[in-house]
C-alpha positions in Angstrom: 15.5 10.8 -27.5 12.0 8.8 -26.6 10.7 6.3 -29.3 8.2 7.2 -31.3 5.9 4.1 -33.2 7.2 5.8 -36.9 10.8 5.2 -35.9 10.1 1.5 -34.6 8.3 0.6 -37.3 11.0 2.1 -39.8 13.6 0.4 -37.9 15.5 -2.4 -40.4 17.2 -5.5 -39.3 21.4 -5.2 -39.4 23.6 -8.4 -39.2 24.0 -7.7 -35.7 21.7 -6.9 -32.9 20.8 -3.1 -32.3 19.2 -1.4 -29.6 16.9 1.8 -30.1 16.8 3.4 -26.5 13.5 5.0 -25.0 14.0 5.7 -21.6 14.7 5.3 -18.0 16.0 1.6 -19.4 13.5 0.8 -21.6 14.7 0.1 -25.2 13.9 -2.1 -28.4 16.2 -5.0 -29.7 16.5 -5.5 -32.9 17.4 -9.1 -34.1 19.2 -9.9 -37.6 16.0 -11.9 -38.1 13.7 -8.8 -37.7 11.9 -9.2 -34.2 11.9 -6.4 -32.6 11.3 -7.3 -28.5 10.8 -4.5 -25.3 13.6 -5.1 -22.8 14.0 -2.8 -19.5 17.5 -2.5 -17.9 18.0 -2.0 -14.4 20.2 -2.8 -11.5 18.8 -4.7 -8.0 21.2 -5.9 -5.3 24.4 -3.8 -6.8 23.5 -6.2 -10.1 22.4 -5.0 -13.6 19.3 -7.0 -14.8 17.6 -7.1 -17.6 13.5 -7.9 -18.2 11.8 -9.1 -21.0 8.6 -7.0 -21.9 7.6 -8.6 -25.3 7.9 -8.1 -28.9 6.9 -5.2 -30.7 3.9 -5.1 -32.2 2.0 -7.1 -30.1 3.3 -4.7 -26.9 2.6 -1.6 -28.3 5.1 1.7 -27.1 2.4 3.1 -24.8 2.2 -0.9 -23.6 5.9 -1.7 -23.3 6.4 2.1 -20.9 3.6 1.3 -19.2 4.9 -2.3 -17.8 8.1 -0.1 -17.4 6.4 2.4 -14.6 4.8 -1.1 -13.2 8.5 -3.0 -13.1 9.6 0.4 -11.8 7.2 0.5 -8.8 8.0 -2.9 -7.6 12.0 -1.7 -7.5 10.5 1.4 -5.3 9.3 -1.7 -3.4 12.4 -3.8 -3.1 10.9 -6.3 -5.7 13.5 -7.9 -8.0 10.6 -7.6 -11.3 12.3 -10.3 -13.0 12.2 -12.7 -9.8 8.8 -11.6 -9.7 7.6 -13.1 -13.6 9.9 -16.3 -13.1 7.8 -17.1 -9.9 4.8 -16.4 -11.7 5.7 -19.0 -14.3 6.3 -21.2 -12.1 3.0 -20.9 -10.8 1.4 -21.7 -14.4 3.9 -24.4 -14.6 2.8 -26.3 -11.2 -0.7 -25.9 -11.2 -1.5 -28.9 -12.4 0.4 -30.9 -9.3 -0.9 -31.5 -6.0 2.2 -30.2 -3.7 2.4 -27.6 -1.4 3.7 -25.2 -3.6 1.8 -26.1 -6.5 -1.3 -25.5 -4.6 -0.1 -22.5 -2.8 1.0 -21.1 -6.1 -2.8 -22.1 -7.6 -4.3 -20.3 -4.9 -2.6 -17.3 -5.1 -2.9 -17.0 -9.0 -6.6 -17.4 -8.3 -7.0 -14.8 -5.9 -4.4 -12.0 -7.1 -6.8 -9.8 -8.5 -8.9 -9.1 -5.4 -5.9 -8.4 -3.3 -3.7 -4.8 -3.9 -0.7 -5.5 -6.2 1.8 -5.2 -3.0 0.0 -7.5 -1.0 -0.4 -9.8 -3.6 3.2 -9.9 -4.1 4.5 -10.1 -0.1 1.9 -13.3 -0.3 4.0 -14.4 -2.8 7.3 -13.5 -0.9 7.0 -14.7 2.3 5.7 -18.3 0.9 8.7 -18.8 -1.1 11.5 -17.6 1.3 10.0 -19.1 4.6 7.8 -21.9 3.3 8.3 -23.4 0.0 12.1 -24.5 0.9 11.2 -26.6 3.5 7.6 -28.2 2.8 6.8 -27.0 -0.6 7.9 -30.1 -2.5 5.3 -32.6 -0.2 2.6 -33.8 -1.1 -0.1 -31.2 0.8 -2.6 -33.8 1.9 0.4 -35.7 4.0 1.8 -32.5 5.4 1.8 -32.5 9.2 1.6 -29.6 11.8 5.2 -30.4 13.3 6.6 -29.9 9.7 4.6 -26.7 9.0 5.8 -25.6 12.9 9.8 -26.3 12.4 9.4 -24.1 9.2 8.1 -21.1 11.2 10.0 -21.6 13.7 12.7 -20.7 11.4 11.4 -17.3 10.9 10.6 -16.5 14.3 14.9 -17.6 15.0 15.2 -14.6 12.9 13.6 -12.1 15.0 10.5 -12.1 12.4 7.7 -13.3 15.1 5.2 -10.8 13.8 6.0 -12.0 9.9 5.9 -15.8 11.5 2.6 -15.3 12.4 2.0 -13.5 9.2 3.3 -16.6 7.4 1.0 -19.4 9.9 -2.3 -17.0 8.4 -1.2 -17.6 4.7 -0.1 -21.2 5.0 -3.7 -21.7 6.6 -5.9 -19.9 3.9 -3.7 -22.3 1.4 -5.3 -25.4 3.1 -8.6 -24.1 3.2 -8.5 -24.1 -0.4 -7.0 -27.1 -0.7 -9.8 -28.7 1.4 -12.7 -26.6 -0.6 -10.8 -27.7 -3.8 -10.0 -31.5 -3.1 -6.7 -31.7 -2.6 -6.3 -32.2 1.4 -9.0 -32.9 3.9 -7.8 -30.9 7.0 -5.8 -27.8 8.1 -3.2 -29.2 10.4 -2.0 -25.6 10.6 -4.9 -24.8 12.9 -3.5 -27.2 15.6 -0.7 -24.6 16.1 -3.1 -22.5 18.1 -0.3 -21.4 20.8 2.5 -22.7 19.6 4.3 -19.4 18.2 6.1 -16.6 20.7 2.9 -14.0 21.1 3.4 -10.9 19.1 4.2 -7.5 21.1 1.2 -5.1 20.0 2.5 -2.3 18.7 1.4 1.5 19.3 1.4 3.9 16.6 3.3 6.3 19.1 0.2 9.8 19.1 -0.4 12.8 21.0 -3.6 13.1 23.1 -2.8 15.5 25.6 -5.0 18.8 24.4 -2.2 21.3 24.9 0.3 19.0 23.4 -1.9 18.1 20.8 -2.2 22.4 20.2 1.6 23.3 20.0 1.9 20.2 17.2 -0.9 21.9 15.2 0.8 25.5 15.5 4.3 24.0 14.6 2.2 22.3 11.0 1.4 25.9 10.9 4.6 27.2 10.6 6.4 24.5 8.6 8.5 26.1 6.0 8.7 23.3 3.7 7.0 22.1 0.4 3.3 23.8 0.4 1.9 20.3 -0.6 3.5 18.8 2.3 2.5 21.2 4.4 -0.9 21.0 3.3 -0.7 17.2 4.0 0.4 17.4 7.3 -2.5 20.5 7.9 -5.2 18.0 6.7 -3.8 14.9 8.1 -5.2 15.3 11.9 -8.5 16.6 10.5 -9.7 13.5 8.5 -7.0 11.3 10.0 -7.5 8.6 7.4 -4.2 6.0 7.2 -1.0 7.4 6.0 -1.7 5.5 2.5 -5.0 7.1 1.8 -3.8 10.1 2.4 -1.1 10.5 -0.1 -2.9 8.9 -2.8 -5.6 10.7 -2.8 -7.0 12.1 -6.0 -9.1 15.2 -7.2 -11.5 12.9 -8.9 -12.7 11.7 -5.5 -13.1 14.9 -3.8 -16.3 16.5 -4.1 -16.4 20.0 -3.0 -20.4 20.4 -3.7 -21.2 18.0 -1.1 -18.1 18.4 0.6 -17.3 14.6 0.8 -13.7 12.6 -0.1 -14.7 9.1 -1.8 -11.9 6.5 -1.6 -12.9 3.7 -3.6 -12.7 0.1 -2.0 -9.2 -1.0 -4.1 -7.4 1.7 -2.0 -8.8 0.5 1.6 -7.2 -1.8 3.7 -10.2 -3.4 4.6 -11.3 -3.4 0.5 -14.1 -1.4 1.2 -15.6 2.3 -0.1 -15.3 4.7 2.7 -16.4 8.6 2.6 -14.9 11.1 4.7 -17.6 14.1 5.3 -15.3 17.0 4.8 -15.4 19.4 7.3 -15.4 23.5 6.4 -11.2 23.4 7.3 -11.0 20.4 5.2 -12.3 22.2 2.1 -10.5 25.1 3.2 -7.2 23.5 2.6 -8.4 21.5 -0.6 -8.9 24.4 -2.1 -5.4 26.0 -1.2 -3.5 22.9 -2.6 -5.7 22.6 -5.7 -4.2 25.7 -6.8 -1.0 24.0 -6.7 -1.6 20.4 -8.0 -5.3 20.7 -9.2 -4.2 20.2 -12.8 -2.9 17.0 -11.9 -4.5 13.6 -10.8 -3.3 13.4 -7.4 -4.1 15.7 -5.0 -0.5 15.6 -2.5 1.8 15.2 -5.2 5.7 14.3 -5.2 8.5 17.5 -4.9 10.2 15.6 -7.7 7.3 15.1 -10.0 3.2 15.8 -10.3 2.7 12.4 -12.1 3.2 10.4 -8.9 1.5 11.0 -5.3 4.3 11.7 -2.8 6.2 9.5 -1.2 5.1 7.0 2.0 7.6 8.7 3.9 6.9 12.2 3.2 4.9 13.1 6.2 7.1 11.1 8.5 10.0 13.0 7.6 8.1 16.6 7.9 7.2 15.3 11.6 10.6 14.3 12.1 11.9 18.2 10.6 9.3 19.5 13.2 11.5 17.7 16.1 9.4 14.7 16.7 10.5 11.6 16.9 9.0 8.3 16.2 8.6 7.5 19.5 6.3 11.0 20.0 4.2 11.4 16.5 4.2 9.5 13.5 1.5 9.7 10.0 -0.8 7.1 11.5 -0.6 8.6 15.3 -3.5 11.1 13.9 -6.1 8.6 14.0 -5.3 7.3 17.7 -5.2 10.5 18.4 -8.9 11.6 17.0 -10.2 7.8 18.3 -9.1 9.2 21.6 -10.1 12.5 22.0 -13.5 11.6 20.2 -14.8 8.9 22.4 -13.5 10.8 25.5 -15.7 13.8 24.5 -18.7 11.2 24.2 -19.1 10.5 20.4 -21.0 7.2 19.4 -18.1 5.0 19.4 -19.9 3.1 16.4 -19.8 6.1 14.4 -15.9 6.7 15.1 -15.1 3.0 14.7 -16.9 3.6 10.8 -14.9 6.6 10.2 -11.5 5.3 11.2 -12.8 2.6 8.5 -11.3 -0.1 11.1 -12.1 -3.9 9.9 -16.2 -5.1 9.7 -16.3 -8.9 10.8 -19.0 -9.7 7.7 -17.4 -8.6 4.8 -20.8 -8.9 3.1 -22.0 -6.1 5.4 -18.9 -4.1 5.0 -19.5 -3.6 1.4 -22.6 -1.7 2.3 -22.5 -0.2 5.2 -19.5 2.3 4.4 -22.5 5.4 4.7 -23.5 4.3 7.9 -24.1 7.0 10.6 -23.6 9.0 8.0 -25.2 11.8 9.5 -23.9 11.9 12.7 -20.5 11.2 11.3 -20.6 14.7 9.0 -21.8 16.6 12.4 -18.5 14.7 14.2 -16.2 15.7 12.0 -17.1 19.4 11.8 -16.8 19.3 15.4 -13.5 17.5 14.8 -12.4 20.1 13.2 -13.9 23.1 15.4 -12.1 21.5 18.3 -8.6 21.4 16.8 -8.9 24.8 15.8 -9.7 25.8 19.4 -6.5 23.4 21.2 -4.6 26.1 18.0 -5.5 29.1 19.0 -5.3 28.1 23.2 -1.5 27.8 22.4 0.6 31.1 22.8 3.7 31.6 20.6 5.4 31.4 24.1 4.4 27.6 24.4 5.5 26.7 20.6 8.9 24.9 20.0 10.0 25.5 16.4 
């Protein structure tokens, strides 16, 4: 049975610890000496673990369950949440020294909260399992580029070239601070230039054949799964925002009077406000899934529950029951798909390169520029929409594989 704050509060010391259990591994411990402190239990690795929450009352119930969903979310994310609040000790701990690490560490405690909470933590991640081991102890003023280069070239032995180069990007914003900040007087990471193996662009793999792109739509239109998925998948190719945006959306940003979707700028990749005009098939199956989940906060919710949006994989998988494979259609293969077909049929290029919300060099300009072409942007997407209907209704039943 779940806590309630009467039964804490009532709760007496013994001679021996006692647990009162809330759940999902949250529970109270009860000391001999009164303190009553919020631990979660959980397993990572094949290993049960145990994480310290605080002591009641100073974490309140509502307090200790919600730092229970957030410990929770970084297990989703293969995120050991005790590993997780050592490092960021640490980090406290170091600040005042003038190492690598203590540095890095300063830096990225200073900048967390601008950066999405999974970002934030594969920052953390990569420095301390590819570049704290190896350089993280010296002194950051005498580290050379050689040093810095034998410690990615340790992650590109692995295979990782893409997170190597991922790695060289972070270890360079960490000298830039250290130069605005005092501490060093040069990036000698930017004398890499060149050095690493070039990374192999990937393609998200799309349709843009017409008639191809037609017998995909007609087989969304005959899924047989979950409704919500299937309305996911329906609106997907229509407003072909990134995979991400899509599942999280939430009612509170749709507006059906103007018919516009407002993501705010903490769910963008490029941390910027975007609007998607919302065409008259848009709203059409907005309304249908409201019915279903409109209660609720999130508008594509999970099968399993209506308190979380559904999974990052959900869509994938209702491609793959459709019979394609990754290397025919994936989630984020509907927006090279509408860059294609758009600029082929003669749309500004400007205004399609604002709706797919891709990155704006001046990030100063970004922030205010998210309604530009506004206009010509609502008119697009209606024909967007008006053309994907038509590449549906040229397909015969005939030409559909189901």
């Amino acid at each position: 049975m779940a806590l309630t704050v009467l039964k804490i509060t009532n709760a007496k010391p013994k001679e021996k610890h006692y647990k009162l259990s809330d759940q999902k591994g949250l529970y109270l411990l009860i000391t001999p000496s009164g303190s009553k402190l919020w631990k979660f239990k959980y397993r990572f690795a094949g290993k049960e673990k145990k994480l310290s929450l605080g002591a009641f009352p100073e974490i309140t119930l509502a307090d200790a369950r919600e730092k229970q969903v957030d410990a929770r979310r970084l297990l989703m994310n293969e995120i050991d949440p005790g590993l997780l609040k050592q490092s960021r000790k640490r980090s406290l701990r170091e600040a005042a020294e003038n190492s690598f690490e203590s540095i890095a560490r300063e830096w990225h405690t200073r900048f967390y909260a601008k950066w999405t909470t999974g970002h934030a933590d594969r920052i953390l991640i990569r420095l301390e399992k590819n570049i704290f081991p190896y350089i993280g102890k010296r002194p950051i003023k005498d580290i050379t580029a050689p040093e810095i280069l034998a410690a990615l070239r340790r992650v590109e032995a692995r295979g990782a070239i893409e997170t190597a180069h991922r790695t060289h990007q972070i270890v360079s914003q960490v000298f830039r601070y250290a130069i605005a900040s005092g501490y060093a007087e040069r990036d000698p990471s930017a004398d890499l230039r060149g050095a690493l193996a070039p990374v192999k662009k990937r393609h998200h793999a799309t349709i843009v054949d017409p008639v191809e792109i037609g017998k995909l739509l007609k087989n969304i239109h005959a899924y047989e799964g979950f409704q919500v998925t299937k309305c996911a998948l329906q609106l997907a190719p229509i407003v072909f925002v990134r995979p991400g945006e899509l599942r999280k959306a939430e009612w509170e940003e749709i507006n059906f009077n103007d018919s516009e979707w407002r993501i705010p700028a903490e769910k963008m990749k490029m941390r910027s406000p975007h609007i998607v005009p919302l065409s008259k098939q848009a709203i059409e199956i907005l309304r249908e899934v409201e019915l279903i989940t409109g209660h609720g906060r999130y508008v594509f919710t999970g099968v399993r529950t209506s308190q979380r949006p559904m999974s990052e994989n959900t869509v994938l998988a209702a491609l793959r029951r459709l019979g394609y494979t990754t290397d025919e259609m994936t989630g984020h293969g509907f927006r090279s798909m509408a860059s294609t077909l758009l600029n082929e049929n003669g749309w500004n290029r400007d205004a399609i390169e604002r709706q797919l919300a891709h990155a704006e060099r001046n990030n100063i300009r970004a922030a205010y520029n998210y309604a530009e072409y506004l206009p010509e942007r609502r008119k697009m997407m209606q024909w967007w929409a008006d053309y994907l209907d038509h590449l549906t209704a040229s397909i015969t039943k005939e030409n559909v594989n189901c």
